[in-house]
VMD Tcl script that draws the C-alpha trace (Angstrom):
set ca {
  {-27.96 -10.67 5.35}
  {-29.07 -6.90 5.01}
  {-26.64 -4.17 5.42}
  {-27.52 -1.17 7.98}
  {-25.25 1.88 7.57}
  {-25.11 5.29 8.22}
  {-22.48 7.40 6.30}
  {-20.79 10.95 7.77}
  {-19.05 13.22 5.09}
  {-17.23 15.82 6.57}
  {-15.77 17.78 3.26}
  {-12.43 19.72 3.75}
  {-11.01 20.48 0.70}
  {-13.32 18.59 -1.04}
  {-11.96 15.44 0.70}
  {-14.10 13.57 2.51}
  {-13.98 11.94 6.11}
  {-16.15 8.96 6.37}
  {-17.42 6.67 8.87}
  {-19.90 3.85 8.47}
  {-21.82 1.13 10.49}
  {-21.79 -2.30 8.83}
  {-22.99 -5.53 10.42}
  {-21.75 -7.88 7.71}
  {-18.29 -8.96 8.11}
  {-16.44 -9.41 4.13}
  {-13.83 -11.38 3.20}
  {-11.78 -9.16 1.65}
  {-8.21 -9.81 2.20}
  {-6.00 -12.51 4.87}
  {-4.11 -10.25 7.05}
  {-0.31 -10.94 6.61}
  {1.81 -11.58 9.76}
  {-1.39 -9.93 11.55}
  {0.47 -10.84 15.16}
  {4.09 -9.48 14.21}
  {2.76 -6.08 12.45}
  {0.27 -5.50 15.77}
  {2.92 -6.56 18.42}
  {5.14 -3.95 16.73}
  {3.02 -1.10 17.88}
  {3.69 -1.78 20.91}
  {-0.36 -0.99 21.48}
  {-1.02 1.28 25.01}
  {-4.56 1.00 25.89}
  {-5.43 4.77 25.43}
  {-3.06 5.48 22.20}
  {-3.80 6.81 19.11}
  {-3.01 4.64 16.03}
  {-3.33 4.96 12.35}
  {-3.72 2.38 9.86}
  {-2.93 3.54 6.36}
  {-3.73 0.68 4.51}
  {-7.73 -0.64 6.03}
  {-8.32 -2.97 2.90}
  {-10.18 -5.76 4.39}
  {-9.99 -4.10 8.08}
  {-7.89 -7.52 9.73}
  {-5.35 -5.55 10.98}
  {-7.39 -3.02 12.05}
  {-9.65 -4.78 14.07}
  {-6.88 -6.42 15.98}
  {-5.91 -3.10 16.87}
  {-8.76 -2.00 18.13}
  {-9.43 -5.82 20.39}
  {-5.97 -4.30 22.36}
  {-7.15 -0.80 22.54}
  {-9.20 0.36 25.46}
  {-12.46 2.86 25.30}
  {-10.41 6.08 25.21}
  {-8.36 4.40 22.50}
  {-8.34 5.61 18.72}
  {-7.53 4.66 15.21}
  {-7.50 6.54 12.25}
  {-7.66 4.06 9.29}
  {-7.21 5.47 4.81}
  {-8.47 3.55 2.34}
  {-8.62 5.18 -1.11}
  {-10.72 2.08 -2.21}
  {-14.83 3.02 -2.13}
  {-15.55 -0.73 -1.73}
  {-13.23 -1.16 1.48}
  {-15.66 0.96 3.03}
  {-17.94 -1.64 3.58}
  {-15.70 -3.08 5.23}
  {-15.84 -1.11 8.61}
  {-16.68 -2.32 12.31}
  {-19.60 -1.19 13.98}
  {-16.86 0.69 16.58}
  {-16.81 4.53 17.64}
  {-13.11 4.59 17.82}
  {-12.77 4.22 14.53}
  {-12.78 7.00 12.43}
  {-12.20 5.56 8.27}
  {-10.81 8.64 5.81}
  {-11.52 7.76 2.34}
  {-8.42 8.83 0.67}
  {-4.55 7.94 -0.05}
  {-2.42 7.69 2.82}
  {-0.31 10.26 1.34}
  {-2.65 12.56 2.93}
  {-1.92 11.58 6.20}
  {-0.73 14.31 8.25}
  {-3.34 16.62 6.44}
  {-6.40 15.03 7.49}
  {-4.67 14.05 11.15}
  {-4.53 17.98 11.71}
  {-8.26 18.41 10.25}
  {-8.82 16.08 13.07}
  {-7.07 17.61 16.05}
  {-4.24 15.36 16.65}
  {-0.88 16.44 16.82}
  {1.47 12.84 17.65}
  {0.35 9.37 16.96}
  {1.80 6.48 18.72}
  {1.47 4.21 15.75}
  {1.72 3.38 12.52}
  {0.43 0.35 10.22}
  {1.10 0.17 6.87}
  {0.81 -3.46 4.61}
  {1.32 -2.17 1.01}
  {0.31 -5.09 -0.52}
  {-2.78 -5.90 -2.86}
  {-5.91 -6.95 -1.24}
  {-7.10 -11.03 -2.40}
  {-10.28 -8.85 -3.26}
  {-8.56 -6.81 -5.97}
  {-6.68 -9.53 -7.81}
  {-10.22 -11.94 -7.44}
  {-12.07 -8.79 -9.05}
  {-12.21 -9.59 -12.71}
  {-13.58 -6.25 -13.22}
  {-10.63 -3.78 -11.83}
  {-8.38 -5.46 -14.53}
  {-5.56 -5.98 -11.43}
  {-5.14 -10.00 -13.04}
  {-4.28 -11.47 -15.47}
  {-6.58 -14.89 -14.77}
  {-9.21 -12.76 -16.43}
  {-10.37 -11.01 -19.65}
  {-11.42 -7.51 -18.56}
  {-10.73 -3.64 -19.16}
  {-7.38 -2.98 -18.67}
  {-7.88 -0.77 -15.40}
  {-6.14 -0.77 -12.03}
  {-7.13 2.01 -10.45}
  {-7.35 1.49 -7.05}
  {-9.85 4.56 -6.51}
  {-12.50 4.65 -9.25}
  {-12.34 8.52 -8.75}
  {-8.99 8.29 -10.54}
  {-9.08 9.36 -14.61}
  {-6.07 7.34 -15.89}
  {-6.02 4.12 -16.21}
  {-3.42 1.00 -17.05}
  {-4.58 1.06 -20.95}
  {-4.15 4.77 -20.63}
  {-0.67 3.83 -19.40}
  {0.23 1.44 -22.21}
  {-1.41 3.43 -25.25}
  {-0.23 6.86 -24.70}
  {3.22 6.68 -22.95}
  {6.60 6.75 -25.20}
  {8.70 3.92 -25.65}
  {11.43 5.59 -23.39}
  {8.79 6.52 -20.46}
  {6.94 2.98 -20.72}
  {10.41 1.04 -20.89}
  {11.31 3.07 -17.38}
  {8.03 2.03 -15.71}
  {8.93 -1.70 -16.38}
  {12.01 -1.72 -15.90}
  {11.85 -0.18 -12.54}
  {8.51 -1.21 -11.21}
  {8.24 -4.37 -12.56}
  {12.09 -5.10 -12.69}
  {11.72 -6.74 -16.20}
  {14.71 -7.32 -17.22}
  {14.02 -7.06 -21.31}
  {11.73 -3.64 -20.74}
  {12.70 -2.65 -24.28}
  {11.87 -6.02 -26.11}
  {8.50 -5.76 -24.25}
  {8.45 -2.09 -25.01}
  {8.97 -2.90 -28.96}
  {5.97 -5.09 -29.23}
  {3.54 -3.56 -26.97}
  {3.97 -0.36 -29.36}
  {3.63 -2.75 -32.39}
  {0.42 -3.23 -31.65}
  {-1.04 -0.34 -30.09}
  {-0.50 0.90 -33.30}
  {-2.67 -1.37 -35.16}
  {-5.50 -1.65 -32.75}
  {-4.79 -0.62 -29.16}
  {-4.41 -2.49 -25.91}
  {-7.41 -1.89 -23.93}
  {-7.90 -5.74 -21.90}
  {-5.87 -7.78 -20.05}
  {-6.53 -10.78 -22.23}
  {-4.93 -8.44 -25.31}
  {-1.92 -7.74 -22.85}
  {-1.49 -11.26 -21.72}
  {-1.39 -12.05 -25.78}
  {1.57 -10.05 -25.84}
  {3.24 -11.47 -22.92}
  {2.96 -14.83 -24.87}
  {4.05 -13.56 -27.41}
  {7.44 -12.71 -26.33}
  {8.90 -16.10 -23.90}
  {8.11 -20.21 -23.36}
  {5.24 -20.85 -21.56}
  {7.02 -21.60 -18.25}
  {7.86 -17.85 -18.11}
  {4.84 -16.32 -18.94}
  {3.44 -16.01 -15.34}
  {6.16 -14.39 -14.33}
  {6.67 -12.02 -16.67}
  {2.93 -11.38 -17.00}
  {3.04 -10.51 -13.25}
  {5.97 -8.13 -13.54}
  {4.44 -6.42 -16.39}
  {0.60 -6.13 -14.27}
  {2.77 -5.12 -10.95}
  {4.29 -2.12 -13.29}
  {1.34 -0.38 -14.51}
  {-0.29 -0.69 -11.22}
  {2.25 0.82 -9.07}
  {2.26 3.53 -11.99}
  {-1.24 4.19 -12.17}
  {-1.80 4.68 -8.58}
  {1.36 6.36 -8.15}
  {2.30 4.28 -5.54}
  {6.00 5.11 -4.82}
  {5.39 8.41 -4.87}
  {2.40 8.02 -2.00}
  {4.61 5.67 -0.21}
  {7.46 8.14 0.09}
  {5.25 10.80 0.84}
  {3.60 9.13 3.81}
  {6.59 7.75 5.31}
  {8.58 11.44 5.63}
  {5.08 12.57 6.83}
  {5.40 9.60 9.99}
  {8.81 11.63 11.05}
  {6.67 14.27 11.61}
  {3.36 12.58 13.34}
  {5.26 9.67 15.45}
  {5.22 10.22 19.02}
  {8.89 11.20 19.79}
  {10.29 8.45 22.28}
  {7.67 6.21 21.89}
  {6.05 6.21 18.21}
  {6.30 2.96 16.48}
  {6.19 2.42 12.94}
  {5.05 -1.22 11.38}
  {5.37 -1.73 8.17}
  {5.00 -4.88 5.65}
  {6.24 -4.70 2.19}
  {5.83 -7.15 -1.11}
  {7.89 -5.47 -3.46}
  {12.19 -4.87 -3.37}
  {11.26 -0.92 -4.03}
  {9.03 -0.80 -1.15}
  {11.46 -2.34 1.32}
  {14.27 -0.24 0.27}
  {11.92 2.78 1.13}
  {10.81 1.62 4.41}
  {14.49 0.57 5.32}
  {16.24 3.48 4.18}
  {13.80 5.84 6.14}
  {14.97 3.98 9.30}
  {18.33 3.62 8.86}
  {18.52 7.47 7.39}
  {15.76 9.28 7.72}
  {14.72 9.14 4.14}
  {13.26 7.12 2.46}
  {14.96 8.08 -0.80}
  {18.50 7.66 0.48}
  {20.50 4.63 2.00}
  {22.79 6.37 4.11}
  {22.01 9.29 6.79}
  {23.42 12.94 6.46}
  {25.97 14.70 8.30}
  {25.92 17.89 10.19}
  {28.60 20.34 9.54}
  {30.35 18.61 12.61}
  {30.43 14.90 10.75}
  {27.82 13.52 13.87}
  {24.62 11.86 12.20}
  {20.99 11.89 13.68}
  {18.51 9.41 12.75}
  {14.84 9.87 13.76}
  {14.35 6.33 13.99}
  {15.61 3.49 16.07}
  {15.10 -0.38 14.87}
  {12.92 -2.57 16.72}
  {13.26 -5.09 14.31}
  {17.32 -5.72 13.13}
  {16.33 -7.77 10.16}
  {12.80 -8.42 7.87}
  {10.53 -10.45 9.82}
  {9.00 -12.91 7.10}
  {6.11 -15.08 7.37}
  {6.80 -18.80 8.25}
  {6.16 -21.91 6.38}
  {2.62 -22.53 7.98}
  {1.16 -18.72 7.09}
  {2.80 -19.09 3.69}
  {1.21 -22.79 2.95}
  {-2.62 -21.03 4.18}
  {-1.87 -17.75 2.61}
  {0.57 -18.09 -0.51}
  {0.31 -14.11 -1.19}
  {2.47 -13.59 2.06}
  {5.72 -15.50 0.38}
  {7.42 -11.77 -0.45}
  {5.91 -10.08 2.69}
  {8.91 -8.24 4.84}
  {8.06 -6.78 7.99}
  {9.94 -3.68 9.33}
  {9.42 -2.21 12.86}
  {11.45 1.16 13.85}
  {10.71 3.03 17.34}
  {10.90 7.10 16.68}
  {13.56 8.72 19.04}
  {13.14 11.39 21.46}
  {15.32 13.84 19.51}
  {16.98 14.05 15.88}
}
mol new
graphics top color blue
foreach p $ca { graphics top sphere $p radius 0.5 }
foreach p [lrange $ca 0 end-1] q [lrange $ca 1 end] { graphics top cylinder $p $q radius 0.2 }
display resetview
């Protein structure tokens, strides 16, 4: 089926703003817990919504079914190929560009207060099927990642040029690999000889180092470490969620968010329970009260259930987390 689009660049900064037209429909990515994470907004027919993560557009366009005409949502995807992705539908407006931008681009656009915000930080099915962006470790391809092609380093980058002591961090605390330095060890062993520049060459290592049974797992750890660090995707994440104090609605703002990694969630529930995402316990005034900016909707992580696991087994680690921004902090 042939494509019609029409593509609008407004530059500010040199960023970009675009919208397109597209008639084909992709599958790109199975929305996780698409009902939960939309309920959660709490949707009013003429609100103003953001979703920061548009990937394959599900959640988006379930948005937009409960929005009325004079409703609008802002949707980020850093991703050129998500693009294609977007509904033929004038309340959409798409920014290509991280989420970490967010309250920049919502000023370029005249709005002050949102009344929601989605955010599912995991990978899209159509990065990890993409042999090409190097995100798996199914395939043999250039060891990549880079969730924006515009980006200039990528995962080999990473794993040839970092010291031992900066790489061992990165796996350790992205990927939660428990023998970082062991991996560490080898990984320079070899760089030094000829470089790492596939997957295939990385997976060799990987196989190098435990049984087969524990190979996937490992091999997953290591992947989900270089691509949080490439993209910089803790740092984004932090960014964006201080930024949502500051663009919620007060009294009525709702933030929905579904995370896939322990770091993630941590982030996403400290900033409810504190007000930071960074740290797990709220701050004090000089007269010992505490202010939060956010109230829980949801008490505890909302998880998919055994049916949406079984059709979709990249939701097993998805944690939902819905908060409600207060009137006053």
């Amino acid at each position: 089926m042939g494509r019609k689009q029409k593509e609008i660049k407004v530059r500010d900064a040199g960023v970009p703003v675009v919208a397109m037209n597209d008639d084909r429909e992709q599958v790109y990515h199975v929305p996780v817990l698409l009902g939960p994470t939309v309920d959660g907004l709490n949707i009013q027919s003429n609100g103003v919504y953001v979703d920061v993560t548009f990937g394959g557009g599900g959640h988006s366009r379930e948005i937009l079914r409960r929005l009325g005409p004079d409703g609008r949502l802002i949707a980020f995807d850093q991703d050129e190929e998500a693009l294609l992705n977007k509904p033929d539908d004038d309340r959409l407006t798409l920014v290509h560009h991280n989420f970490k931008y967010l309250e920049h681009f919502l000023r370029y656009l005249g709005i002050e207060y949102v009344d929601g915000i989605l955010g599912d930080l995991g990978v899209s099915s159509h990065h990890f099927d993409d042999a090409e962006r190097g995100f798996s470790f199914r395939f043999d391809a250039p060891l990549d990642m880079r969730m924006s092609q515009g980006m200039k380093r990528t995962a080999a980058d990473v794993v040839n040029n970092s010291d031992e002591g900066e790489l061992e961090k990165i796996l350790a605390t992205y990927g939660e690999i428990q023998n970082a330095r062991r991996v560490v060890q080898t990984i320079v062993r070899r760089r030094v000889h000829s470089g790492i520049n596939t997957t295939a060459e990385l997976r060799e290592i990987a196989e190098q180092l435990v049984a087969p049974q524990l190979q996937s797992k490992l091999l997953a750890q290591l992947f989900q470490a270089l691509r949080i660090e490439v993209n910089g995707e803790m740092e984004a994440l932090s960014s964006m969620l201080r930024q949502s104090v500051r663009v919620l609605r007060p009294g009525t703002g709702r933030l929905s968010v579904i995370a896939y990694h322990s770091l993630e969630d941590r982030m996403v529930k400290n900033l409810i329970k504190s007000g930071d995402p960074m740290a797990a316990e709220p701050s004090q005034d000089i007269y010992g009260q505490v202010e939060v900016p956010f109230e829980a909707v949801t008490r505890k992580a909302v998880v998919p259930d055994k049916e949406e696991m079984e059709r979709n087994p990249r939701s097993r680690s998805a944690k939902l987390r819905v908060a409600c921004r207060k009137d006053k902090i």
